[in-house]
FISELUM-372702 format. One line per 3 residues: for each residue x, y, z of C-alpha. Coordinates in Angstrom, 1 decimal, always signed. Layout:
BEGIN
X:Y:Z ~ ... .
***
This chain:
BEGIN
-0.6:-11.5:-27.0 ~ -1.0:-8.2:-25.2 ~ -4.2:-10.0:-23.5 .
-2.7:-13.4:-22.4 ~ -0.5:-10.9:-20.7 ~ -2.6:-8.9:-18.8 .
-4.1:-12.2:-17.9 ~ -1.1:-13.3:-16.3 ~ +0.3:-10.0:-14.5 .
-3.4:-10.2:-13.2 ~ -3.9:-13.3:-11.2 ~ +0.0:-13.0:-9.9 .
-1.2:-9.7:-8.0 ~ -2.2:-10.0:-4.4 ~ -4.1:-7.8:-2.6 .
-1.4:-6.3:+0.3 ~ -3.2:-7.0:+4.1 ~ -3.7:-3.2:+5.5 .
-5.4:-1.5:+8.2 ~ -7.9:+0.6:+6.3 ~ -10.2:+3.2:+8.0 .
-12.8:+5.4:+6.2 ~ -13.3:+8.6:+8.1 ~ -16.5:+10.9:+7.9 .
-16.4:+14.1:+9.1 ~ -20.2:+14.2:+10.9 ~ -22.0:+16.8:+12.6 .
-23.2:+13.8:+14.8 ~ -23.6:+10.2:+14.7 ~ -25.0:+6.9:+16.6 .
-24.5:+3.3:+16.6 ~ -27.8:+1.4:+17.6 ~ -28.0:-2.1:+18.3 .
-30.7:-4.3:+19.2 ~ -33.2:-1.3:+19.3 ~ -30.7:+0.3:+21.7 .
-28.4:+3.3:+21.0 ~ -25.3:+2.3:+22.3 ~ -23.0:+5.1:+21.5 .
-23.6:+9.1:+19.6 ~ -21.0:+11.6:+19.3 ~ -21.6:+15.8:+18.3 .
-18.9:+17.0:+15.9 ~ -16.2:+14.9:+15.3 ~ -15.3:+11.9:+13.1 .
-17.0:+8.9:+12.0 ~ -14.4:+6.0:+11.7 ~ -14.8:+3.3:+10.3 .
-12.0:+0.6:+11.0 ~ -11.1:-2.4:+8.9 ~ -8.4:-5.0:+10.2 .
-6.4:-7.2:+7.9 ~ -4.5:-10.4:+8.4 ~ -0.9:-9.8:+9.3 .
-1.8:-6.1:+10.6 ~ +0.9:-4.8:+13.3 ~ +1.2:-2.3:+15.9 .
+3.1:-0.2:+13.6 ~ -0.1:-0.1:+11.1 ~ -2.0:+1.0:+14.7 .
+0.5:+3.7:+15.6 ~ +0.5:+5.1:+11.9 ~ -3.3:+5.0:+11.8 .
-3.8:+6.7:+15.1 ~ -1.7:+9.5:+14.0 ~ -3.4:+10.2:+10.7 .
-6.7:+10.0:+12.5 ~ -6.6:+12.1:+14.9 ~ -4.1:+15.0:+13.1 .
-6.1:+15.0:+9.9 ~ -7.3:+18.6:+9.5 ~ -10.9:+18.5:+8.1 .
-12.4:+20.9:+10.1 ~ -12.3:+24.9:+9.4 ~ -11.5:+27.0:+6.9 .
-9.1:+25.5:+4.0 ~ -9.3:+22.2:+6.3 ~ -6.9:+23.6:+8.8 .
-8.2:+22.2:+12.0 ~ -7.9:+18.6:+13.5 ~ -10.5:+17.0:+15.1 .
-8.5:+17.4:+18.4 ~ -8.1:+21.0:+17.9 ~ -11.9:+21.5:+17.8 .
-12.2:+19.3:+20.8 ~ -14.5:+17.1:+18.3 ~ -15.5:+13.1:+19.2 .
-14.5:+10.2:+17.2 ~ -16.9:+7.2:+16.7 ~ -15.0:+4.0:+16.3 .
-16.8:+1.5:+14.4 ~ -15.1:-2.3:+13.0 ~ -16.1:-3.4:+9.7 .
-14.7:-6.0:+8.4 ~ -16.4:-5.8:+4.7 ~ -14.0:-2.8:+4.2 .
-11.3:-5.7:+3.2 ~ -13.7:-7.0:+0.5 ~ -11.8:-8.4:-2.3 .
-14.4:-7.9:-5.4 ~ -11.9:-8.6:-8.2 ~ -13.7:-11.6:-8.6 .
-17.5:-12.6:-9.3 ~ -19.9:-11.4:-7.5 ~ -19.8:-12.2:-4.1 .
-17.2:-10.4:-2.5 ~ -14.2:-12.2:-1.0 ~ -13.2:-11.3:+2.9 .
-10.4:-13.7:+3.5 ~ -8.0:-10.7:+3.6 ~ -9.8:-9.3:+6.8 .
-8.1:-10.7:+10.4 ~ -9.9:-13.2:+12.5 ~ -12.1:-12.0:+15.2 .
-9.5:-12.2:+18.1 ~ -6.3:-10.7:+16.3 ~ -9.1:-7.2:+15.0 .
-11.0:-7.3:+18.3 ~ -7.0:-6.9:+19.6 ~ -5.9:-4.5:+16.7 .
-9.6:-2.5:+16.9 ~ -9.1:-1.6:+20.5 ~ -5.4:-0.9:+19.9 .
-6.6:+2.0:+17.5 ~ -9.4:+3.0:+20.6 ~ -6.8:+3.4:+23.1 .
-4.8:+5.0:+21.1 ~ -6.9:+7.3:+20.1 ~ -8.1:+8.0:+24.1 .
-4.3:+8.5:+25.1 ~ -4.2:+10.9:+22.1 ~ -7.0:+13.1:+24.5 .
-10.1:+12.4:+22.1 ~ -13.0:+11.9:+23.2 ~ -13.8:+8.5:+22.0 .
-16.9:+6.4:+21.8 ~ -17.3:+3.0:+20.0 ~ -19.7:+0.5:+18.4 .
-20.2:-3.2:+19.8 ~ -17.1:-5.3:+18.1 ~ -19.0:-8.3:+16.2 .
-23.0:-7.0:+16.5 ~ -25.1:-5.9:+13.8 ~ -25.2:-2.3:+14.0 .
-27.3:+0.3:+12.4 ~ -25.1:+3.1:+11.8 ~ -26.5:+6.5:+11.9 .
-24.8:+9.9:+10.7 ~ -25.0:+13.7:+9.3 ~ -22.3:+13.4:+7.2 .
-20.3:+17.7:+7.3 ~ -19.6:+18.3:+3.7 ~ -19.9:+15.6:+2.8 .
-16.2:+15.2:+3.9 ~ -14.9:+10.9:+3.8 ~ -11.0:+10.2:+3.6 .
-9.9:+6.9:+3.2 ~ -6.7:+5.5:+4.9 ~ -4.2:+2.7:+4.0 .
-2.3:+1.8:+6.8 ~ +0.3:+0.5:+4.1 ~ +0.1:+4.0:+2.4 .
+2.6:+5.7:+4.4 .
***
């Protein structure tokens, strides 16, 4: 009884769209792409930004505010990466939305179609820019070979739909 339950309560639940980012705090990174290295920051974040279908400007606005007032630099993690005048690298990855609930090829259909993330990614750029971060990017829709010194190791994960 208790199983036919769980069955059930199981396949009613839906994954909720959200922006999610994965931030690394690097000592440096790069993004190379066709044999070229298209963007490196020094100190500074490693983001990586996943965009959902049905994501808003609101989820931008909240995500550019817990990126770039995070304190995960200094002592007791009391620093942002705009107090230490650090750089952010702005990746999209879309496999961040992988549903994997499910067999065992992961499912993306809750990740946004190229136009609305390409729209949403370089929401979260700008903001980020008019927040007075240095901000450099990967190529929206490329293969990219991803390069970083992970500091710590220090990653945070961020739900947009979390606050």
């Amino acid at each position: 009884m208790l199983i036919a339950f769980y069955r059930n309560n199981r396949t009613k639940r839906r994954r909720e769209s959200v922006l999610r980012a994965v931030i690394q705090r690097v000592s440096r990174a790069d993004v190379v792409v066709e044999d070229q290295r298209i963007a490196e920051i020094g100190h500074g974040y490693l983001v990586l930004l996943g965009v959902a279908t049905g994501d808003t400007l609101d989820d931008v606005d909240y995500m550019v505010k817990k990126i770039s007032r995070m304190r995960l630099f200094g002592d007791r993690f009391k620093d942002s990466v705009q107090e230490i005048s650090g750089e952010i690298l702005l990746v999209s990855q879309f496999t961040l939305l992988a549903d994997c609930r499910r067999g065992r090829r992961p499912d993306w259909g809750g990740a946004a179609g190229s136009d609305s993330a390409q729209t949403m990614f370089s929401a979260v750029l700008e903001g980020l820019r008019n927040e007075g971060i240095s901000v450099s990017e990967g190529r929206f829709g490329a293969h990219m070979n991803v390069g970083l010194v992970n500091d710590g190791p220090v990653t945070i994960i961020i739900d947009s739909r979390g606050n």
